[in-house]
N, C-alpha and C positions, 0 to 999 in steps of 0.2 A: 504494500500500500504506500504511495507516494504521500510524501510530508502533506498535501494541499487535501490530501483523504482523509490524512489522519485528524488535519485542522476542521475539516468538515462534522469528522464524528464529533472529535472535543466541543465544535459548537452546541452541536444536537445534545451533546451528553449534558452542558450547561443549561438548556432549555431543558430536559426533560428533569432535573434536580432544580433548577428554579422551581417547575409543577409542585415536587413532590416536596421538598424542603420546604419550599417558601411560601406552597400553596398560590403562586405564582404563575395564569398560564399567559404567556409571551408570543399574545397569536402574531401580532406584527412583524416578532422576531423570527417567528418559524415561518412565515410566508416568505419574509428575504432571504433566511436559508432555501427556501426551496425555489427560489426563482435566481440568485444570484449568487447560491453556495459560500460558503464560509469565509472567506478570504475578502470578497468583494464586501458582505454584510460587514465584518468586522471594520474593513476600512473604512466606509460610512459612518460607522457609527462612532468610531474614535476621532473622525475629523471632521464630527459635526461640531459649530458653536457652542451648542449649549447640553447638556446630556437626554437623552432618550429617556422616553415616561417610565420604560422599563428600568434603566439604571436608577431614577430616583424612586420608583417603586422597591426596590429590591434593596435601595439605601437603609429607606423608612422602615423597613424588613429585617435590616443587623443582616444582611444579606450581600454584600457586596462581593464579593468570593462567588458570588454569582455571575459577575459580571462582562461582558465581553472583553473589559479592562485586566482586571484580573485575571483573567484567562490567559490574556497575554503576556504581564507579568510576572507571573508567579511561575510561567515555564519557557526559560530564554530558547527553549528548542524552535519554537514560535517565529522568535526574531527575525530571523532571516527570512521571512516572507514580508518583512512591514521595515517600511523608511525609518530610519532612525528618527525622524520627527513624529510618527503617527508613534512611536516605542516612549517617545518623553510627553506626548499628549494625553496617552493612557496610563502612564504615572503620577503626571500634573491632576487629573481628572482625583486619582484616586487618593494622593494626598490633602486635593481641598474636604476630600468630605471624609478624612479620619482614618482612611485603611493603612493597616500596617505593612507595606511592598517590603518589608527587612525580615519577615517571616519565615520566608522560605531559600 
């Protein structure tokens, strides 16, 4: 399975443990996985202005470890598919609202 597959399932696996953890279900997010698959979703959403309803949903939730952000964070294998600018926008993101990125 190539890196961009694996980034695929890791999305799906994030959306389907939003469901179940956070009682969270992320239709919006699972419709861009299914039309623009993981990479492209991810990069929208880290290089948008302002966070997605789901990220501040999943905030409000002590849930952020959910996040597309976190996702990408917390596993540098990630990296090398995203600019090193979308890598410090999803850090920035995740330092204004309290996550600890020094965790892992």
């Amino acid at each position: 399975m190539s890196l961009e597959q694996q980034f695929d399932q890791a999305m799906l696996d994030i959306y389907l443990k939003a469901k179940s953890e956070a009682k969270y279900k992320a239709t919006l997010f699972f419709k861009m996985l299914n039309s623009d698959r993981g990479i492209i979703t991810a990069k929208k959403l880290i290089n948008s202005k302002k966070p997605s309803d789901g990220y501040t949903a999943l905030y409000e939730k002590n849930c952020l470890h959910l996040t597309v952000e976190a996702l990408l964070i917390d596993n540098p294998k990630w990296h090398e598919l995203f600019e090193e600018s979308e890598i410090k926008a999803a850090r920035k993101r995740l330092k204004e609202y309290g996550y600890d990125i020094n965790k892992t």
